[in-house]
Backbone as ProteinMPNN parsed JSONL, in Angstrom:
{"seq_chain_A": "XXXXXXXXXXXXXXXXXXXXXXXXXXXXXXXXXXXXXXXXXXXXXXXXXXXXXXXXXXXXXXXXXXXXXXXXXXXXXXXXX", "coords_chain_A": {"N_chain_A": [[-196.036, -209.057, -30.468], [-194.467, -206.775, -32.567], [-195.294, -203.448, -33.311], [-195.48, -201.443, -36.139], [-195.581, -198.577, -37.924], [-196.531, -197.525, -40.82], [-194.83, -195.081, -42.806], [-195.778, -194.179, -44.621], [-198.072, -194.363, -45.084], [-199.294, -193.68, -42.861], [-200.816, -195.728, -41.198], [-200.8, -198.27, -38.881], [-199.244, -201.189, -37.932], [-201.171, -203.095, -37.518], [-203.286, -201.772, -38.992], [-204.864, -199.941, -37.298], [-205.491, -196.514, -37.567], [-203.339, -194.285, -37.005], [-202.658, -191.457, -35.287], [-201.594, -188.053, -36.525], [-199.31, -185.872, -36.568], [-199.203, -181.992, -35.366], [-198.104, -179.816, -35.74], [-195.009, -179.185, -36.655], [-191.729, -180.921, -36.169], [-189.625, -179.541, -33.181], [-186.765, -178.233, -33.821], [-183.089, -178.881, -32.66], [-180.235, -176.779, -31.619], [-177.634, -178.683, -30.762], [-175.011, -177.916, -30.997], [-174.78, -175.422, -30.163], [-176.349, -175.417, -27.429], [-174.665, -177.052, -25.739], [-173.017, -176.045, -23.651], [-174.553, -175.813, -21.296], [-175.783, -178.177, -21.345], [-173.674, -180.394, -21.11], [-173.346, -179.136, -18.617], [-175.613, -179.701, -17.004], [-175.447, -182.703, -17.301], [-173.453, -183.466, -15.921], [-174.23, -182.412, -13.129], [-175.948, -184.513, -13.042], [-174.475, -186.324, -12.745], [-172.995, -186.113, -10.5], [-174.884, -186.008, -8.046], [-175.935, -188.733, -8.254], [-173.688, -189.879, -7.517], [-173.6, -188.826, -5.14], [-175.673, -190.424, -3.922], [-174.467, -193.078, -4.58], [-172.745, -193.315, -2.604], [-174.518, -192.113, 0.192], [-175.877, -194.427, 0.519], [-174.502, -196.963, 0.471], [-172.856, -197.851, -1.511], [-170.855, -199.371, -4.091], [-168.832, -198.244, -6.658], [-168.142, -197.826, -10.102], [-165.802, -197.859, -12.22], [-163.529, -195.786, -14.725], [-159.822, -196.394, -14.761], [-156.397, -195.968, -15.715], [-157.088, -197.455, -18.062], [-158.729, -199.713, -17.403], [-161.118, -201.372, -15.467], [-162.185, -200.113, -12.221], [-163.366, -200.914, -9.204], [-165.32, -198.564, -6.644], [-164.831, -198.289, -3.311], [-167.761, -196.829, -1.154], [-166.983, -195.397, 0.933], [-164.609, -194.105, -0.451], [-165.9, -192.391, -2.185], [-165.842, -189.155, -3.573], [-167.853, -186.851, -4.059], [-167.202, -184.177, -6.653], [-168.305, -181.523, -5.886], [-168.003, -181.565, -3.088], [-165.702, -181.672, -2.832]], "CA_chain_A": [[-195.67, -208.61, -31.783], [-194.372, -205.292, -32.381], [-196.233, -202.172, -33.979], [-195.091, -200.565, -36.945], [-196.197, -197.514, -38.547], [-195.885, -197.244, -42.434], [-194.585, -193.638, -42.493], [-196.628, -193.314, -46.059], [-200.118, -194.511, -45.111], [-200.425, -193.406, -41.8], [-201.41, -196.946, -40.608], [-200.0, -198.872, -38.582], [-199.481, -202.775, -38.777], [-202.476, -203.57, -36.791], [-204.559, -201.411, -39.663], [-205.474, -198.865, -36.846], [-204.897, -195.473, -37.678], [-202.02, -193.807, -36.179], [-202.543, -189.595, -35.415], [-200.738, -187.415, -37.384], [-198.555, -184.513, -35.638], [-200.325, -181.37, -36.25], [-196.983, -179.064, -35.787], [-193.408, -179.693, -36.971], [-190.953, -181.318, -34.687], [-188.991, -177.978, -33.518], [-185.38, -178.838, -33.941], [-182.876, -178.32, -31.805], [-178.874, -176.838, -31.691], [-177.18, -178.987, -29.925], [-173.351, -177.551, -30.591], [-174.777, -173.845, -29.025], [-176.296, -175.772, -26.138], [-173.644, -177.547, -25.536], [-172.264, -175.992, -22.276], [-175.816, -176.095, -20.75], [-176.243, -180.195, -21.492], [-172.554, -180.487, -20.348], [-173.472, -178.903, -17.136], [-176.901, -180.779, -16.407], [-174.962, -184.071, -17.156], [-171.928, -183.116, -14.868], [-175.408, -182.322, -12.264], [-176.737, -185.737, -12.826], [-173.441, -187.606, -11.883], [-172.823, -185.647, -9.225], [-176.175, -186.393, -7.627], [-176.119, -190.108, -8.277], [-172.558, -190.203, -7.063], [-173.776, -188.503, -3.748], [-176.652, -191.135, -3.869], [-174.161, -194.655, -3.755], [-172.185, -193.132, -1.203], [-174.943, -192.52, 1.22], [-176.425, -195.562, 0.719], [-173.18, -197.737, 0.961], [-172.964, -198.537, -2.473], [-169.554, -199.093, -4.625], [-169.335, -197.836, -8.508], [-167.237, -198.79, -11.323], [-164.782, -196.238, -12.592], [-162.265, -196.455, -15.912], [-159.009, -195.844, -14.393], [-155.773, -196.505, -16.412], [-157.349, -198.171, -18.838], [-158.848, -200.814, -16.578], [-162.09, -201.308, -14.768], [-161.884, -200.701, -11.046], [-164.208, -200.448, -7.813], [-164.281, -198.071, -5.618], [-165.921, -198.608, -2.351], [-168.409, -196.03, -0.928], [-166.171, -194.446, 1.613], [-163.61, -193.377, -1.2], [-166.326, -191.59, -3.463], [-165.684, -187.789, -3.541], [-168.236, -186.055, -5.237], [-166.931, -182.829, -6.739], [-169.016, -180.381, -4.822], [-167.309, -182.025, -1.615], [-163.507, -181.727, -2.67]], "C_chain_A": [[-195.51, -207.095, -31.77], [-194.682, -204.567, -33.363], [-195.584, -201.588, -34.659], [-195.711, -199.795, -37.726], [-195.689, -197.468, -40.425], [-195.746, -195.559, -42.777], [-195.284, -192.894, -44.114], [-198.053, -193.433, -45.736], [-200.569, -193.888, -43.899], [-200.732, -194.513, -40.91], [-199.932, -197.981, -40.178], [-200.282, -200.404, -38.834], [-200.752, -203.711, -38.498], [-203.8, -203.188, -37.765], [-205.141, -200.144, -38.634], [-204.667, -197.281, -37.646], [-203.717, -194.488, -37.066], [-201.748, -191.493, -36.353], [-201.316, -188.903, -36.243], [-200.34, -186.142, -36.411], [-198.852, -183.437, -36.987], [-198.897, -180.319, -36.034], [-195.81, -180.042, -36.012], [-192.276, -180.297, -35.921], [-190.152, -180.16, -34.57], [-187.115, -179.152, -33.377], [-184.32, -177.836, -33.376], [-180.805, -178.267, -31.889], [-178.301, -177.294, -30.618], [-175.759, -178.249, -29.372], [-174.12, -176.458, -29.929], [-175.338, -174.598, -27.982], [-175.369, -176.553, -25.426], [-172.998, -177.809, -24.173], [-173.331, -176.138, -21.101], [-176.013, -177.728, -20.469], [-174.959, -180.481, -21.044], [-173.01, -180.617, -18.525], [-174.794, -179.605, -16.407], [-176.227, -181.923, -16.311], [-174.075, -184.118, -15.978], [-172.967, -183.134, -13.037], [-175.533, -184.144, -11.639], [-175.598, -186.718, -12.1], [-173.131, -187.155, -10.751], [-173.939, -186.443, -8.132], [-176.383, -188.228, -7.304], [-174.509, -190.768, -7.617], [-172.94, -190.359, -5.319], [-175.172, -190.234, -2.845], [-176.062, -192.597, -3.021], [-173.37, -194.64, -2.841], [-173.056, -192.881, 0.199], [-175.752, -194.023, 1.298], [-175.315, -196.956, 0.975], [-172.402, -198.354, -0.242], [-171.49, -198.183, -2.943], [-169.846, -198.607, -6.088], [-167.977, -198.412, -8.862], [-166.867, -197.533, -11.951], [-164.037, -196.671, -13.907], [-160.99, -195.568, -15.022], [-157.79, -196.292, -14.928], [-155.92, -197.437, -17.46], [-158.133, -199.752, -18.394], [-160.471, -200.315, -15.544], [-161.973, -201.208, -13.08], [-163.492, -200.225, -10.103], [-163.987, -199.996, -6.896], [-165.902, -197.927, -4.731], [-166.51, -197.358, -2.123], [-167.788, -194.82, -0.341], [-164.988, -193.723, 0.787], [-164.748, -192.248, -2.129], [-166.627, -190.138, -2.737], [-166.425, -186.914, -4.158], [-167.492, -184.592, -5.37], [-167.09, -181.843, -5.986], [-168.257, -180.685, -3.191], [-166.106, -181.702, -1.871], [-163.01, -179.75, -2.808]], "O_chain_A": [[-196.222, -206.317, -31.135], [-194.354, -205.002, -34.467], [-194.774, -200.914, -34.024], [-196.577, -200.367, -38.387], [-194.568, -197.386, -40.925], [-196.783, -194.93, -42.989], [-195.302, -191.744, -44.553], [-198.976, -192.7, -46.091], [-201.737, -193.564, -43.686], [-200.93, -194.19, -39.739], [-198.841, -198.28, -40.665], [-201.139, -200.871, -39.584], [-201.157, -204.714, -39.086], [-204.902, -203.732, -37.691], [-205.89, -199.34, -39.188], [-203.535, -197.169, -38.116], [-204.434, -194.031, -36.176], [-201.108, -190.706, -37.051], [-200.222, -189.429, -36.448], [-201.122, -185.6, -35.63], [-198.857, -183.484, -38.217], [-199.061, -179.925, -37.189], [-195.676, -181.223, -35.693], [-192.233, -179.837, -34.78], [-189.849, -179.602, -35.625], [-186.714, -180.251, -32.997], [-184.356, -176.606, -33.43], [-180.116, -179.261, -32.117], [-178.303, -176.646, -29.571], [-175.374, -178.02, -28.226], [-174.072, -176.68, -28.719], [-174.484, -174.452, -27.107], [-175.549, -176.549, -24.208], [-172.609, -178.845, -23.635], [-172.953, -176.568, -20.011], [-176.365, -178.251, -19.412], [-175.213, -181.193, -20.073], [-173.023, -181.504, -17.671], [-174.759, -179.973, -15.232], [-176.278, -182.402, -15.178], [-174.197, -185.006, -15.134], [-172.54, -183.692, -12.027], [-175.35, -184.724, -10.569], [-175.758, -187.564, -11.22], [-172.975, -187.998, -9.867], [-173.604, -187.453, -7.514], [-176.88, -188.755, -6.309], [-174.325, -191.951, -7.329], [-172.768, -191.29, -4.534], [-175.306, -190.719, -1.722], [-176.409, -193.135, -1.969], [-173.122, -195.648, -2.18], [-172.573, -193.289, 1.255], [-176.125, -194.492, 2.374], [-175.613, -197.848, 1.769], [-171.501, -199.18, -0.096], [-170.881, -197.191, -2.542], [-170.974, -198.603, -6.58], [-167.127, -199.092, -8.288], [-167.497, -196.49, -12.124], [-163.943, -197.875, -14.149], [-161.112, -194.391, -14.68], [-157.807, -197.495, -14.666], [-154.991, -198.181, -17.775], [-158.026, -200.756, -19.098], [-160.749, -199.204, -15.092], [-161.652, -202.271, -12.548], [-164.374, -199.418, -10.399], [-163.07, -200.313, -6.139], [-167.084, -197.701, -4.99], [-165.969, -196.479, -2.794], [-167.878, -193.661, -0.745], [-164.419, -192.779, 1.336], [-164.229, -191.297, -2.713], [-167.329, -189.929, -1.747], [-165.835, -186.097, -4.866], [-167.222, -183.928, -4.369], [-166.157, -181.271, -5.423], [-168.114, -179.803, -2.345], [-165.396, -181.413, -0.908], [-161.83, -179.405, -2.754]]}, "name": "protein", "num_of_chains": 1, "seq": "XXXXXXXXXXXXXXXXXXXXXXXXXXXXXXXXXXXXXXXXXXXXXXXXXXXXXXXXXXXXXXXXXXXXXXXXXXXXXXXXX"}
């Protein structure tokens, strides 16, 4: 069964108490970070690209509108080309 908090009492559905956050959530600009979270993401595929090519693995691409596979020996990560 799954746990819900009543966001007025405090309590959750079980009746236990449920801590209260003692600072504000800080909130965060995404449009000015933007080119930062771009470039970590652009990181992460890179990385995981380099990953199913040494291991032998194929991926799944959108290419013309269409799903294709491309075997291990074709994948180029960026940093390589």
């Amino acid at each position: 069964m799954k746990r819900t908090t009543d966001k007025f009492s405090g309590k959750s559905s079980n009746r236990s108490r449920v801590p209260q956050r003692k600072e504000p959530l800080r909130r965060f600009d995404l449009v000015q970070q933007a080119d930062e979270i771009e470039r970590i993401l652009q990181q992460a595929v890179e990385h995981e690209l380099s990953i199913h090519k040494r291991l032998g693995n194929p991926i799944a691409a959108w290419r013309d509108g269409k799903v294709v596979i491309i075997p291990p020996e074709e994948i180029v990560p960026s940093s390589e080309s």
